[in-house]
DRENPA-3360 file (N, C-alpha, C; in nm, 2 decimals, always signed):
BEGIN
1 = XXXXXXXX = +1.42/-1.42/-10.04/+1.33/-1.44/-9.93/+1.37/-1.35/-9.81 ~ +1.26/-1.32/-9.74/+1.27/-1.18/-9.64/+1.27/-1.32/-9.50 ~ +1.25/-1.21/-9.38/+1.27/-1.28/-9.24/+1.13/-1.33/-9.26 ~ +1.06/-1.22/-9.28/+0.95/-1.17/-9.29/+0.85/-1.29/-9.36 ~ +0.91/-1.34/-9.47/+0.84/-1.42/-9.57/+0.87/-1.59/-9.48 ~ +0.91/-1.61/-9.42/+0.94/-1.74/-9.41/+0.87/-1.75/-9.33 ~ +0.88/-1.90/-9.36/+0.74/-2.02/-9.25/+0.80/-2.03/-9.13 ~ +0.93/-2.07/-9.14/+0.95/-2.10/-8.97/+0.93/-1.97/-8.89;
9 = XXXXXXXX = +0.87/-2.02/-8.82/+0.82/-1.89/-8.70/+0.92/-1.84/-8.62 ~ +1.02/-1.94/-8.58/+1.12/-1.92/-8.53/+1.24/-1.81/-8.57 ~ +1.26/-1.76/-8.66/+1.35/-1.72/-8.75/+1.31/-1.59/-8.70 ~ +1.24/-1.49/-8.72/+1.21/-1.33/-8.73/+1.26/-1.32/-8.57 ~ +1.25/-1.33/-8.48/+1.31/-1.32/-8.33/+1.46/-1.35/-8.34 ~ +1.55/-1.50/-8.39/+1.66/-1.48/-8.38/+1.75/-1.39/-8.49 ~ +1.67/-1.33/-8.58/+1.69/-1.30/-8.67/+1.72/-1.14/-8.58 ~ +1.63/-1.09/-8.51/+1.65/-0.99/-8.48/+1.74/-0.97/-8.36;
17 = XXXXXXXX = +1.82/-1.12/-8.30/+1.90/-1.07/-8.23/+2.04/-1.06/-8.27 ~ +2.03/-1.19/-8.41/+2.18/-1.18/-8.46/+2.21/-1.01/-8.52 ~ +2.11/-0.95/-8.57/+2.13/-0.81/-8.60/+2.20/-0.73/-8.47 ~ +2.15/-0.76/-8.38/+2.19/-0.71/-8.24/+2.35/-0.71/-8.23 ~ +2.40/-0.81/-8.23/+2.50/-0.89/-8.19/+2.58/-0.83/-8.33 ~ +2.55/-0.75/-8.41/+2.66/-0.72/-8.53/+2.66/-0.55/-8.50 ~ +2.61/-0.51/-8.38/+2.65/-0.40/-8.32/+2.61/-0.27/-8.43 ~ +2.57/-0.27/-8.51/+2.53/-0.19/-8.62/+2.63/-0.17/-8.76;
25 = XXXXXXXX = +2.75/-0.25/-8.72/+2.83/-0.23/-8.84/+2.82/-0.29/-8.96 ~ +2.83/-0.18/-9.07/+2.77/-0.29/-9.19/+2.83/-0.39/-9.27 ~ +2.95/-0.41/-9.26/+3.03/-0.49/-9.33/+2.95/-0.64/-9.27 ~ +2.98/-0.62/-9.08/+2.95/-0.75/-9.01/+2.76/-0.74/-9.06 ~ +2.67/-0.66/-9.12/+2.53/-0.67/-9.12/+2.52/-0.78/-9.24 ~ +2.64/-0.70/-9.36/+2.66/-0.74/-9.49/+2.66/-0.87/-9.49 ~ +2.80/-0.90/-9.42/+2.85/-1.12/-9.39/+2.74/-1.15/-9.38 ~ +2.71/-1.11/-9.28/+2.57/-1.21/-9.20/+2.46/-1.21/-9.27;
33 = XXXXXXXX = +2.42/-1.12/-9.34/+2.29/-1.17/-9.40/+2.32/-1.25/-9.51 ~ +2.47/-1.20/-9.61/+2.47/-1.25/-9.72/+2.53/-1.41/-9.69 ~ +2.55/-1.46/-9.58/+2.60/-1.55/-9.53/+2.49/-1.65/-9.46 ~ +2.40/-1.59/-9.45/+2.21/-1.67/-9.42/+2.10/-1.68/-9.49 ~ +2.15/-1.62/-9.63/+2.03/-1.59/-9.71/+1.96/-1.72/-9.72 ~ +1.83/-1.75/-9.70/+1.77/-1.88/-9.73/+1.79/-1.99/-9.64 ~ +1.89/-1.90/-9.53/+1.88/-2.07/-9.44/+1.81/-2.08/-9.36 ~ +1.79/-2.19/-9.29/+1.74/-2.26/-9.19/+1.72/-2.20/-9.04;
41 = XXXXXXXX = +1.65/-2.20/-8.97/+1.64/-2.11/-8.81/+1.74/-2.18/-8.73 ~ +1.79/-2.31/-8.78/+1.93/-2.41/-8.70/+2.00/-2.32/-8.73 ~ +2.09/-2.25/-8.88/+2.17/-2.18/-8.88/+2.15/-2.07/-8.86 ~ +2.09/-2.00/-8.82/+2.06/-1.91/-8.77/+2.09/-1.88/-8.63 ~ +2.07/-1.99/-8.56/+2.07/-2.01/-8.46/+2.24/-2.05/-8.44 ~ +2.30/-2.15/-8.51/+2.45/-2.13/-8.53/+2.55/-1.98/-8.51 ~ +2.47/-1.93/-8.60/+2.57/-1.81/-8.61/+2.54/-1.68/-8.49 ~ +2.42/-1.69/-8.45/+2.40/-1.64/-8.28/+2.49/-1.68/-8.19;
49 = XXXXXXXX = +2.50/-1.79/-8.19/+2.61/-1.83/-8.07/+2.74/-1.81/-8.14 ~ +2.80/-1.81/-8.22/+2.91/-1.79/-8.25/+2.93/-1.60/-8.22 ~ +2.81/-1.53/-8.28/+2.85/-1.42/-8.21/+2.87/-1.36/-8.06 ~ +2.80/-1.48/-7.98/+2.75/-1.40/-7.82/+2.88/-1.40/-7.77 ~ +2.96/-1.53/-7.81/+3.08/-1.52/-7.77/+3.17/-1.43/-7.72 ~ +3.14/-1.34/-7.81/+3.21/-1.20/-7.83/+3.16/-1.11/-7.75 ~ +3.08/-1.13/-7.65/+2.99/-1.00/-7.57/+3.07/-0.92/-7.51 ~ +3.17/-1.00/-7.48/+3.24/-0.90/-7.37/+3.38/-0.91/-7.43;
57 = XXXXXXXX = +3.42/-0.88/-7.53/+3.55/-0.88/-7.61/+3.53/-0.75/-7.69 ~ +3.69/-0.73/-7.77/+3.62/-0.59/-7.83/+3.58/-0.66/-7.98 ~ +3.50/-0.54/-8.04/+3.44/-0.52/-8.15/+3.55/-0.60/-8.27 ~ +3.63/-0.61/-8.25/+3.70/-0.64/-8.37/+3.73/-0.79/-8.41 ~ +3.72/-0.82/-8.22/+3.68/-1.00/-8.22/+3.59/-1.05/-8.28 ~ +3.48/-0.98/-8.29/+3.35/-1.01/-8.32/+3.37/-1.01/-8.45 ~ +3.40/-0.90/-8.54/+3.47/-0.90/-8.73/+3.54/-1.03/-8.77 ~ +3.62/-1.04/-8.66/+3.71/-1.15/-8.68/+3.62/-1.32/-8.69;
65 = XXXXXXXX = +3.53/-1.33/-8.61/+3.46/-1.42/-8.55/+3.36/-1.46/-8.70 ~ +3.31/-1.31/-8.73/+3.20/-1.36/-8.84/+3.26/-1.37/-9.01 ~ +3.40/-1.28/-9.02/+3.41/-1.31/-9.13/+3.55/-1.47/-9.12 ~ +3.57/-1.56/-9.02/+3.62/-1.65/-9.01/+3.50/-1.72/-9.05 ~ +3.38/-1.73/-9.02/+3.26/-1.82/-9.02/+3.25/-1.83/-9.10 ~ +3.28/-1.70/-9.23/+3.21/-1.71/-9.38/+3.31/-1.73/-9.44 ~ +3.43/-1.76/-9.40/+3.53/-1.79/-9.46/+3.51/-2.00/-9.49 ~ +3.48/-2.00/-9.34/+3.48/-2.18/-9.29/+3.37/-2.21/-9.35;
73 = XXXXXXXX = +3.30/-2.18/-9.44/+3.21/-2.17/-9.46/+3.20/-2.17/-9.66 ~ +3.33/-2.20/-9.71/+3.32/-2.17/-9.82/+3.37/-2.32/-9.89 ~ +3.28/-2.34/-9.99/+3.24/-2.50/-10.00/+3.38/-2.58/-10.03 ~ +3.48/-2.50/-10.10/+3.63/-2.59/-10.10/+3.76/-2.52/-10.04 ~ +3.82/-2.55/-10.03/+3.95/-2.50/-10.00/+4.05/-2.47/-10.12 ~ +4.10/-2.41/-10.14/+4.22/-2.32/-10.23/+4.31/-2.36/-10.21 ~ +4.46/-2.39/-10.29/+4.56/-2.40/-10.24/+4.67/-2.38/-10.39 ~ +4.76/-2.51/-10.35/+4.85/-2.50/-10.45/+4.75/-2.62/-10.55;
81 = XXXXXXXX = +4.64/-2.68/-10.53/+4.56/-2.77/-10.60/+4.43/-2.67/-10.73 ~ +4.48/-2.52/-10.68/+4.36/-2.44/-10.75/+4.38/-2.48/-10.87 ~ +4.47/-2.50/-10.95/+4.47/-2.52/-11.08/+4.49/-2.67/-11.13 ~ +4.46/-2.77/-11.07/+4.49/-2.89/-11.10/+4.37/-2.93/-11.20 ~ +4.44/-3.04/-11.28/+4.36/-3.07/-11.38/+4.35/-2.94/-11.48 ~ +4.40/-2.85/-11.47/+4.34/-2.73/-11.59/+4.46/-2.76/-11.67 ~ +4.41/-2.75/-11.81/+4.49/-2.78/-11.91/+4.49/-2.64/-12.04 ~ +4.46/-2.57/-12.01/+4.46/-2.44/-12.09/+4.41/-2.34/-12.01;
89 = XXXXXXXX = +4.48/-2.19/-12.08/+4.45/-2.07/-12.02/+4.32/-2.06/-12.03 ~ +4.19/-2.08/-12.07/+4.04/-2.06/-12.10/+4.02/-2.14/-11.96 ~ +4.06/-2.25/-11.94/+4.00/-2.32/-11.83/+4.04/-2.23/-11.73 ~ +4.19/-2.21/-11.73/+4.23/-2.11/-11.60/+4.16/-2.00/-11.53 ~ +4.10/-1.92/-11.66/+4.07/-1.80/-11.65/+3.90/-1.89/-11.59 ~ +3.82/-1.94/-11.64/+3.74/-1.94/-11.60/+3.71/-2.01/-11.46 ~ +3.81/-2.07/-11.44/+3.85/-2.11/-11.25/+3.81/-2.04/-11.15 ~ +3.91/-1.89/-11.23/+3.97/-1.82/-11.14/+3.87/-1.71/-11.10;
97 = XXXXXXXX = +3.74/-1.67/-11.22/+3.67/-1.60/-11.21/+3.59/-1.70/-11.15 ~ +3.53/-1.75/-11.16/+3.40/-1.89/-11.07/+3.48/-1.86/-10.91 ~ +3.62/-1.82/-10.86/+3.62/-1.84/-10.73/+3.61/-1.67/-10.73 ~ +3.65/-1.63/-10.75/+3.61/-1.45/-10.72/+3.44/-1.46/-10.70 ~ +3.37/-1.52/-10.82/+3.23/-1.46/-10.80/+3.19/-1.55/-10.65 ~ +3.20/-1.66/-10.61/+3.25/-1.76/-10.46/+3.27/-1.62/-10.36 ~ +3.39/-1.59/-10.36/+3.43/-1.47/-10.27/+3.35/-1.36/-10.27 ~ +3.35/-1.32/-10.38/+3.23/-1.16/-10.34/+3.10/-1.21/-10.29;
105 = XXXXXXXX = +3.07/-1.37/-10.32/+2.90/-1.37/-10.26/+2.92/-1.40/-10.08 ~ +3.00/-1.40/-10.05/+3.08/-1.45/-9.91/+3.13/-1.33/-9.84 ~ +3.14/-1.18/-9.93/+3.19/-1.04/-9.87/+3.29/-1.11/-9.87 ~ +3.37/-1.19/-9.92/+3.54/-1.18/-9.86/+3.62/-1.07/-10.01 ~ +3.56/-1.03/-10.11/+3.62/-0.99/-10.18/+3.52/-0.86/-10.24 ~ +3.57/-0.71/-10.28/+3.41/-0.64/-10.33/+3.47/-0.58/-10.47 ~ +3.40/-0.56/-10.54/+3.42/-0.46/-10.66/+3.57/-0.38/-10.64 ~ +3.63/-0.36/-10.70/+3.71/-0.24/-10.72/+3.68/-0.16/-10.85;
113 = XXXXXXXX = +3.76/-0.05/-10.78/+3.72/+0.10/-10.82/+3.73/+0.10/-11.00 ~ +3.80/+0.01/-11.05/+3.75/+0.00/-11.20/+3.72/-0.14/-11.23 ~ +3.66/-0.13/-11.36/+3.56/-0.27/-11.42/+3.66/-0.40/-11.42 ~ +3.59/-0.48/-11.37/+3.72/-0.60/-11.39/+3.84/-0.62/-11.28 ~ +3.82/-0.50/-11.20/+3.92/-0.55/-11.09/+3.81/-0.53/-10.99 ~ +3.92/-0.64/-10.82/+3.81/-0.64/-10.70/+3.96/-0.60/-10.60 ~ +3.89/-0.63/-10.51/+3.97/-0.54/-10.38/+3.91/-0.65/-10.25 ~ +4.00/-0.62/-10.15/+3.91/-0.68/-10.02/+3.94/-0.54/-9.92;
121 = XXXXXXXX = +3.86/-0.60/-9.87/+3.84/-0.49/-9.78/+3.95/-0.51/-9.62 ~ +3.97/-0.36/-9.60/+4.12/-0.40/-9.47/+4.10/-0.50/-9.37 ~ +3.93/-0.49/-9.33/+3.93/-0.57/-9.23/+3.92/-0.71/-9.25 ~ +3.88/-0.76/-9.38/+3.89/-0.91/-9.43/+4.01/-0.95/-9.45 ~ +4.12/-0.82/-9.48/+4.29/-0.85/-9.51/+4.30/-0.87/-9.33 ~ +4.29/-0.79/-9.24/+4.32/-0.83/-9.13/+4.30/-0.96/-9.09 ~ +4.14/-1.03/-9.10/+4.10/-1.15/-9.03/+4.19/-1.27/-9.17 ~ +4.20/-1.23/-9.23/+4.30/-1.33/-9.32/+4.44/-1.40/-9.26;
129 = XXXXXXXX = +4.49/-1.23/-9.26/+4.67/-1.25/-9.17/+4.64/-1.32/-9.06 ~ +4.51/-1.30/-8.97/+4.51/-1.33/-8.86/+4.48/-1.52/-8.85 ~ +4.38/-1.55/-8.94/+4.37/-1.68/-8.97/+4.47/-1.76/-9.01 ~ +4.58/-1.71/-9.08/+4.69/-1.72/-9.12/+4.82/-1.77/-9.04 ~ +4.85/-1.66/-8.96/+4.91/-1.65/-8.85/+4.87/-1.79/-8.73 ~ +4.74/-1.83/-8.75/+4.71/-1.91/-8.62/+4.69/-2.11/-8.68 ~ +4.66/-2.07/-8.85/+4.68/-2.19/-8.86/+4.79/-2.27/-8.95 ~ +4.82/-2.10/-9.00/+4.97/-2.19/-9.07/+5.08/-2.12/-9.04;
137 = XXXXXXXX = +5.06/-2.09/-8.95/+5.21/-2.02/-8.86/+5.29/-1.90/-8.92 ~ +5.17/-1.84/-8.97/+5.26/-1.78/-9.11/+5.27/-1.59/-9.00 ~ +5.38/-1.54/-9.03/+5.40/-1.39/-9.03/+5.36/-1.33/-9.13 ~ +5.32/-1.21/-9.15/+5.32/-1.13/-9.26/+5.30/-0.99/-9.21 ~ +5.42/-0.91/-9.27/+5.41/-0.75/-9.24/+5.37/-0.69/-9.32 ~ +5.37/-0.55/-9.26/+5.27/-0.43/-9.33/+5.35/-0.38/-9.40 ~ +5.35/-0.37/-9.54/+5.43/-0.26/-9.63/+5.40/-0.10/-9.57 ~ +5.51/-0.07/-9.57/+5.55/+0.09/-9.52/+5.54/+0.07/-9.39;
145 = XXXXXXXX = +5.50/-0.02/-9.34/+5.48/+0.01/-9.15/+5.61/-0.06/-9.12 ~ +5.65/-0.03/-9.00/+5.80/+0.00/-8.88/+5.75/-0.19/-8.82 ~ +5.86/-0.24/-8.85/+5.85/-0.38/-8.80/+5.88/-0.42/-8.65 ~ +5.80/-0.39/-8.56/+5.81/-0.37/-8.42/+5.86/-0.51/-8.37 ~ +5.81/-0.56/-8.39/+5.90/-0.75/-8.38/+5.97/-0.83/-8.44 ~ +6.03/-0.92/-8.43/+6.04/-1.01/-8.59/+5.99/-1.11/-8.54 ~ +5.95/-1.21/-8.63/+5.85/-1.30/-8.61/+5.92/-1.39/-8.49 ~ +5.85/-1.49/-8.42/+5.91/-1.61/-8.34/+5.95/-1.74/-8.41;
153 = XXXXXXXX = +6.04/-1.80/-8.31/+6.06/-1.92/-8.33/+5.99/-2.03/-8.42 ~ +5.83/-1.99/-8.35/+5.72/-2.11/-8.44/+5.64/-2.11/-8.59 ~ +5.70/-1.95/-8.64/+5.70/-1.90/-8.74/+5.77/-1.99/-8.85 ~ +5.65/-2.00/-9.00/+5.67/-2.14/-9.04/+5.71/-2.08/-9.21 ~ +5.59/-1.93/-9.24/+5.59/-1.88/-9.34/+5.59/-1.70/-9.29 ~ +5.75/-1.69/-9.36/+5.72/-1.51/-9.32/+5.75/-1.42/-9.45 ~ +5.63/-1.30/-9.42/+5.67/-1.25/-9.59/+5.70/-1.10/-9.51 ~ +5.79/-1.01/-9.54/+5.80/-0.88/-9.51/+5.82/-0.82/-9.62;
161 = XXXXXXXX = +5.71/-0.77/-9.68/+5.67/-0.67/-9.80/+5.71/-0.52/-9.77 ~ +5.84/-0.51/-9.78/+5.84/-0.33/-9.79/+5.86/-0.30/-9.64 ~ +5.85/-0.36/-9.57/+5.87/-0.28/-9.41/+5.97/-0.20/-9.36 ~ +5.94/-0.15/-9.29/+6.02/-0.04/-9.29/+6.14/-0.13/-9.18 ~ +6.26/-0.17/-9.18/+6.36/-0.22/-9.17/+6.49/-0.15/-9.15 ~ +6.54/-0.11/-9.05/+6.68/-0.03/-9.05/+6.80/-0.13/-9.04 ~ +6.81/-0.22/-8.97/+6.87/-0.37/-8.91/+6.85/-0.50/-8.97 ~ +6.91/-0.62/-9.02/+6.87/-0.72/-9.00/+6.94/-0.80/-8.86;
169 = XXXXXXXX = +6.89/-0.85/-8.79/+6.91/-0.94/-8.67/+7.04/-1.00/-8.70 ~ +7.13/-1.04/-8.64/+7.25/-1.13/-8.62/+7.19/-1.28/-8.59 ~ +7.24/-1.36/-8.59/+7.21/-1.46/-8.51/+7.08/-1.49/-8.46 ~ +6.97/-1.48/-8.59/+6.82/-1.47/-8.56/+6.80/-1.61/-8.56 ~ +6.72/-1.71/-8.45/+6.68/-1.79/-8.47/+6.55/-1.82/-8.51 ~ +6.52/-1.88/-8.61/+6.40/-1.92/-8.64/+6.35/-2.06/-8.74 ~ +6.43/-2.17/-8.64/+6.43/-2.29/-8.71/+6.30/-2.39/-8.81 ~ +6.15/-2.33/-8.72/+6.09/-2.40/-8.84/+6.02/-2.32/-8.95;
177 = XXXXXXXX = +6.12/-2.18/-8.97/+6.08/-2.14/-9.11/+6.06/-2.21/-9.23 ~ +5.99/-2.22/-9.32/+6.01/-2.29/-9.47/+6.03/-2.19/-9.59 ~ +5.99/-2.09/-9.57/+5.94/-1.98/-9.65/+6.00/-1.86/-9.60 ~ +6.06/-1.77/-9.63/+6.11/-1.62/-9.63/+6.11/-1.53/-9.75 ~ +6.04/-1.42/-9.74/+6.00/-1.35/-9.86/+6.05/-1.21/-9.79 ~ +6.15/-1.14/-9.84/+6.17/-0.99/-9.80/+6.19/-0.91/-9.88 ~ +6.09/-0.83/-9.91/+6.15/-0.70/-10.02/+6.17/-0.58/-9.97 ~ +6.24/-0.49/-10.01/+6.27/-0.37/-9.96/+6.34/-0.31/-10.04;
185 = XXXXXXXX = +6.34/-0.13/-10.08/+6.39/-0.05/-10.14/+6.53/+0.06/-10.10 ~ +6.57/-0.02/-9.96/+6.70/+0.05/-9.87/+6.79/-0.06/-9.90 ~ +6.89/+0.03/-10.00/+6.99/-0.09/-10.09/+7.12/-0.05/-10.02 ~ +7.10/+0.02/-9.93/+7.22/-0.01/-9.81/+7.21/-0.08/-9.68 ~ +7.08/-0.16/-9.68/+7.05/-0.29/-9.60/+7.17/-0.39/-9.62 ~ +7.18/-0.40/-9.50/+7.29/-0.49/-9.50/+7.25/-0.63/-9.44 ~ +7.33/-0.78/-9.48/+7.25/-0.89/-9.44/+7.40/-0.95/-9.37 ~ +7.34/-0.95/-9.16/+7.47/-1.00/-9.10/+7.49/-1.13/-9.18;
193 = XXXXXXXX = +7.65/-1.18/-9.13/+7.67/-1.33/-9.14/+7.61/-1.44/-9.09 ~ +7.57/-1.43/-8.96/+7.50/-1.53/-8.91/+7.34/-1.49/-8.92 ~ +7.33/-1.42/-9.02/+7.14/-1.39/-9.04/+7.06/-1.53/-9.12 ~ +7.14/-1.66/-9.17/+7.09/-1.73/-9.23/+7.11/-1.86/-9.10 ~ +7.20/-1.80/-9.01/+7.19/-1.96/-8.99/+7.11/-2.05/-8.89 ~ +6.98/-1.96/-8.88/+6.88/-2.00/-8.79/+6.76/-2.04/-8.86 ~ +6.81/-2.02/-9.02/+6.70/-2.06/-9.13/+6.73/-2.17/-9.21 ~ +6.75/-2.23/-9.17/+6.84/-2.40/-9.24/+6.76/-2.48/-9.32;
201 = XXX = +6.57/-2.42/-9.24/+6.49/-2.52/-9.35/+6.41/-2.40/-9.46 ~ +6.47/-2.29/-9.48/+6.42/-2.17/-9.56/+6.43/-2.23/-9.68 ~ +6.35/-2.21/-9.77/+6.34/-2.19/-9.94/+6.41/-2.01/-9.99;
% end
């Protein structure tokens, strides 16, 4: 169904302003439409305001804003429960593909470059870390990139994949860690004495 084709009259006007409000970029054209196909001029009207918000912020707020929407927006939650109740690899496998085809209809996940594999796109990895970061307290660094911070105190889950690391901290506090994941290929990294003992509730 088009703008064009629907009864509510209301729709083709806000329709034409949420386009506005996605500033011409197609990823945010992509979310959004494939994120309203068939709905209602209420939601329509939802996702308007959730963009205006952004009028005077930069462009990347706005990325962040719509693919968080189509994220909150996805009928269950994932977790460590993804595989409950499955009792064989056939169930597993077909779980796992039922939530990919979920994700690519949501633009959170797209095709990759050969058959059978998918990919996300950087800026959906960005608004991830960043959703991440804000509701489960979590760090996560860039492999190959120069680790300009170490995470804070309220840091709950930190993973540093490959970063570029010359130092580990002495006497780093970061008490309500649960989770620490560090890998790295500089095997003359050295780990001070007191680098653990700010991590007492680490796994």
């Amino acid at each position: 169904m088009t703008v064009a084709d629907a009864k509510d009259s209301e729709l083709p006007p806000i329709a034409a302003e949420v386009a506005k409000k996605c500033a011409g970029l197609p990823l945010l054209l992509l979310t959004v439409a494939t994120d309203l196909r068939n709905r209602e001029s209420y939601a329509w009207n939802d996702k308007l305001k959730q963009l205006s918000v952004f009028d005077n912020e930069e462009i990347n707020a706005k990325v962040h804003s719509v693919l968080e929407s189509s994220y909150n927006d996805l009928p269950v939650r994932h977790g460590l429960s993804l595989f409950k109740h499955i009792s064989s690899v056939k169930e597993a496998r077909n779980k796992v593909y039922t939530l990919i085809d979920t994700l690519k209809a949501k633009c959170l996940l797209i095709d990759g470059y050969k058959y059978g594999f998918v990919q996300m796109h950087d800026v959906v990895r960005d608004t991830a870390l960043w959703i991440a970061s804000r509701e489960q307290h979590a760090f996560i660094g860039t492999s190959g990139s120069e680790l300009m911070e170490w995470p804070n105190k309220d840091s709950a889950r930190i993973s540093l994949p490959y970063c570029d690391i010359e130092d580990l901290p002495e006497g780093w506090e970061c008490p309500k860690a649960e989770l620490l994941l560090l890998f790295t290929e500089v095997l003359s990294l050295g780990i001070p004495d007191l680098f653990f003992k700010g991590l007492e509730t680490s796994k």
